[in-house]
N, C-alpha and C positions, 0 to 999 in steps of 0.2 A: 850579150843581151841576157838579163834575166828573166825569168819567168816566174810570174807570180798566180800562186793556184786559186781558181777559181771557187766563189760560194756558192751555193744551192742555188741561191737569186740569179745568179749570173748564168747559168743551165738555162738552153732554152726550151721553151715548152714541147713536151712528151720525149726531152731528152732524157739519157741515161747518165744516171750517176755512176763515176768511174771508182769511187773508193768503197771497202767497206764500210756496212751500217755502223761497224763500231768505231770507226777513227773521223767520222762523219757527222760532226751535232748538229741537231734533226730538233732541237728542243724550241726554236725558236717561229716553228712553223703556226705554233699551238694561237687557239686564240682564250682556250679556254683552259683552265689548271685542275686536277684533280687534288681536293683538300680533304683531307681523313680526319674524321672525326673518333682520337683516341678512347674515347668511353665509349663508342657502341661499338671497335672494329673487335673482332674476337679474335683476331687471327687466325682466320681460315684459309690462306693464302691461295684462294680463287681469284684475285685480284692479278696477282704474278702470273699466275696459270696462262691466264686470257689473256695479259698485255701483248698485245704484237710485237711491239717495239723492245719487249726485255727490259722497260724502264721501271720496273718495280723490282726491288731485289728481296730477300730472305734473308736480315744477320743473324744470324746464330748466335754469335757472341752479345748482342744485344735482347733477345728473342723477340725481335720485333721486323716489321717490314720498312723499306726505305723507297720514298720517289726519288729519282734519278731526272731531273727535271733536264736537263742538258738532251736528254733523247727521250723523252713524254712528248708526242704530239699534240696529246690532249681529244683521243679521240673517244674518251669515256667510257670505253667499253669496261672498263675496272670497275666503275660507277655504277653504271647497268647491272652486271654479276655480282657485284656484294649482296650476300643475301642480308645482310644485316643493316642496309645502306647506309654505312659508315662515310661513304668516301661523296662528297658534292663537287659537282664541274662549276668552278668559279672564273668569272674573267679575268683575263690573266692581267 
């Protein structure tokens, strides 16, 4: 018999999730999306700071920030924190 591994949906309620948050996409919980708006963000990466989730990264190589939308819940706290309010919670 196989065993085939269960999704978040399939978890029953106030259950615990058995994997790591990283091997675990978490992205499709969202109902809402964080969308940046490249001309006002300054890069102050208070946005990364505050994500819970770790879904916002820092490329160096690019000197710019990146959503990771695979694990963005879409809980806006990025949104709320930008002082520049660059970043709008859009429906996903």
């Amino acid at each position: 018999m196989t065993s085939k591994e269960k999704s978040w949906k399939e978890i029953s309620p106030a259950g615990v999730c058995w994997k790591a948050s990283t091997q675990f996409l978490t992205g499709d919980w969202k109902t809402y999306k964080p969308v940046r708006d490249l001309e006002k963000c300054t890069r102050c990466l208070l946005c990364v700071l505050f994500c819970p989730d770790g879904a916002i990264h820092w490329k160096p190589e690019k000197g710019d920030i990146e959503f990771d939308y695979n694990f963005c819940k879409g809980c806006g706290i990025c949104a709320n924190e930008c002082p520049a309010k660059a970043i709008e919670m859009k429906l996903e």
